[in-house]
N, C-alpha and C positions, 0 to 999 in steps of 0.2 A: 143184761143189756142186749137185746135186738139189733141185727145190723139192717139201715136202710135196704129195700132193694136194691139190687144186684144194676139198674139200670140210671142209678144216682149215679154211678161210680163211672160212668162210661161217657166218651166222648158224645156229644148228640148230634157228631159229623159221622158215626159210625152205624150209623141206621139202615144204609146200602147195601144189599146182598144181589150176589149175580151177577148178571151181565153187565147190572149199571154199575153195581161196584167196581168190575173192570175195567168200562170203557170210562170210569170218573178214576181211576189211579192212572191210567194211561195219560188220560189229560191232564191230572196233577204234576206227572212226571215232567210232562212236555214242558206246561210250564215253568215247572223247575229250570230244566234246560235251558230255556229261553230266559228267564229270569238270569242265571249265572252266565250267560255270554253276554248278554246286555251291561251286567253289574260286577261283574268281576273280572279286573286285568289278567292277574295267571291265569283264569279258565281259559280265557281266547287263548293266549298263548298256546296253552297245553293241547287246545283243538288245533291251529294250525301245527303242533307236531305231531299229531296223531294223524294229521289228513298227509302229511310228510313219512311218518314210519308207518303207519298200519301195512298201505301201499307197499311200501320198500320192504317190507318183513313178508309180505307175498309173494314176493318177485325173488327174495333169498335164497339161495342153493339149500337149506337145511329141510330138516325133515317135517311132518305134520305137526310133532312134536313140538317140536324147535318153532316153528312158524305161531304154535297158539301161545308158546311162553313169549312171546315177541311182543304178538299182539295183547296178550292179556298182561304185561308189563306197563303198558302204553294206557293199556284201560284203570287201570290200577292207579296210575299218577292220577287219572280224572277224577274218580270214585273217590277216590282222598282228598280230591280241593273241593269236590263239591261237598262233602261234610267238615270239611274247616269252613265253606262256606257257609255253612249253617250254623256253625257253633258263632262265627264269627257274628251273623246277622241278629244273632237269640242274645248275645250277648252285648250286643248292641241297642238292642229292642229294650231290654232290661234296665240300661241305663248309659250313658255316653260319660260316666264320671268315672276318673281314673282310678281303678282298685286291683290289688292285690291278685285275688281271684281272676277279676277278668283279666287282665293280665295271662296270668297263669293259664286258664284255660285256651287264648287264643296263640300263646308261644306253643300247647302241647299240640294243637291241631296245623300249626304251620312245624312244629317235628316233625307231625306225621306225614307233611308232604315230603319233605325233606326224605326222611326214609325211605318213601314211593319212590322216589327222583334216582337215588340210592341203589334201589332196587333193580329201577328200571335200565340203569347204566350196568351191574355186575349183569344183570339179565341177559340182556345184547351182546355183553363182553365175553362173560360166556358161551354162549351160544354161537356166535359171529367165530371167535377162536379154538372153540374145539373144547 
């Protein structure tokens, strides 16, 4: 048995190479962005603390060191709700009827912000006391 081309198997969003490929993930991105402050309550949230700690993690007495775990803690909580954001929206898309699964998948993706959150508090605590 033969397998179909190699170009069956492929997104037919993925035909982009180069510059355009770039300057189309840049704008994909953005829009993500904009999409998830628009539609998602925690992301705001987590944006006005990050326009609150990024700042104050610059302004810190600590080292370079110390300053990119601060700020890459702060990014970190973001990066993690914007992919519970995703699981949350896919799982949604798929069907809005109460199951098991979805369920399950959207408790594991609100963990992981949880953890980011987790994170981000031993991070500062850390660091802030020595």
């Amino acid at each position: 048995m033969t397998q179909p081309p190699r170009e069956h198997h492929e997104s037919p969003f993925k035909g982009k190479t180069g510059l355009t490929r770039l300057f189309n993930a840049l704008r994909y991105s953005f829009d993500g962005l904009s999409a998830a402050f628009r539609h998602e309550d925690a992301f705001r949230q987590e944006c006005i603390l990050a326009v609150i700690l990024i700042p104050l993690a610059l302004f810190m007495p600590v080292t370079g060191t110390g300053k990119a775990l601060l700020i890459g803690s702060v990014l970190f909580v973001m990066i993690v709700e914007l992919i519970n954001s995703a699981i949350e929206a896919t799982v949604d898309r798929v069907s809005l009827e109460r199951h098991l699964l979805a369920k399950r998948a959207k408790d594991i993706g609100s963990a992981a912000v949880l953890l980011a959150l987790v994170n981000l508090a031993c991070v500062w605590g850390l660091v802030l006391l020595g």
